[in-house]
C-alpha positions in Angstrom: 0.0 0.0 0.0 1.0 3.3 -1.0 2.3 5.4 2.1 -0.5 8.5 0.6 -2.8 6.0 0.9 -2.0 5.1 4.5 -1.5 8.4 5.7 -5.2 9.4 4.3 -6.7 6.3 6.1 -5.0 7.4 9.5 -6.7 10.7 8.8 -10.2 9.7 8.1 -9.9 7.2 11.1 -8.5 10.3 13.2 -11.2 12.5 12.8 -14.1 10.0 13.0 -12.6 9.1 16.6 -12.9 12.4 17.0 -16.2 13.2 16.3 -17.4 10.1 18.2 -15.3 11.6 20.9 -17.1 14.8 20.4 -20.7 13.2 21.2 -19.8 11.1 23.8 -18.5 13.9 25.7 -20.0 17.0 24.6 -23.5 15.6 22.9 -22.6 16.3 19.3 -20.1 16.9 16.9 -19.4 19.3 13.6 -16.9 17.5 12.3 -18.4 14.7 10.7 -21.7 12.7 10.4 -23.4 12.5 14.3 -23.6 8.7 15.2 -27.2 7.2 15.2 -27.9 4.1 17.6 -30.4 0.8 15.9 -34.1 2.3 16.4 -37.7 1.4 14.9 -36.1 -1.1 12.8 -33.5 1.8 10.9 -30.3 0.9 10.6 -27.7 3.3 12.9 -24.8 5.0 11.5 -21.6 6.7 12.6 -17.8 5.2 14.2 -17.9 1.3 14.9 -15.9 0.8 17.5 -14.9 -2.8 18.2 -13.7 -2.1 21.9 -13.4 1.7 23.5 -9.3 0.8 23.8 -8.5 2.7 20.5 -10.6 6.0 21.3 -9.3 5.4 24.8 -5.7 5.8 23.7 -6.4 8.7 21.2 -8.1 11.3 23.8 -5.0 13.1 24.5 -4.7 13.3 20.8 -7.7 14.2 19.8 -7.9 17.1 22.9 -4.9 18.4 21.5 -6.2 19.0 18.0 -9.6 20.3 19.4 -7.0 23.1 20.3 -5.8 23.6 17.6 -5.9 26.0 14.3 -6.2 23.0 12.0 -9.2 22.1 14.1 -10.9 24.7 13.4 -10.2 25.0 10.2 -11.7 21.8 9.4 -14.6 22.3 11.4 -15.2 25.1 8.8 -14.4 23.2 5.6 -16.6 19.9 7.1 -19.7 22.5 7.7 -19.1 24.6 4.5 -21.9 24.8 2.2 -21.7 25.1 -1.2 -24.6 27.7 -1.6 -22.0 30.0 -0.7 -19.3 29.6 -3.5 -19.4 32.6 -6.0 -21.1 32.1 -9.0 -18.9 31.8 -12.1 -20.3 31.8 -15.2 
């Protein structure tokens, strides 16, 4: 495997830990799809997590990036809409 290709899957791993993270602790998240549990016969959705070890060992991690300036940037890329790109004709 292609070390782009690993480094992208670390990523997309990293910030769904995070956002599963986010609505354990805080309720909800803006940084990626909100988790929804098996109800009325619909599926759920969101971070499967086989055992809590892995989010466990990230929350230092994932803290420290909720601090950050890259966190906030991609809060605001994850929540962008595109109704708001200028219109080129």
């Amino acid at each position: 495997m292609q070390l782009r290709a690993r480094v992208t899957e670390f990523v997309q791993r990293f910030v769904q830990l995070a956002a599963r993270h986010e609505e354990d602790t805080f309720g909800s998240t803006a940084i990626c799809f909100p988790s929804l549990s098996f109800s009325d016969g619909q599926l759920g959705s969101g971070t499967i997590l086989e055992d809590l070890k892995e989010l466990t060992m990230s929350i230092g991690r994932i803290e420290g990036w909720r601090r950050s300036v890259s966190y906030e940037l991609f809060k605001a890329v994850s929540s962008f809409e595109p109704s708001f790109l200028p219109h080129i004709s």
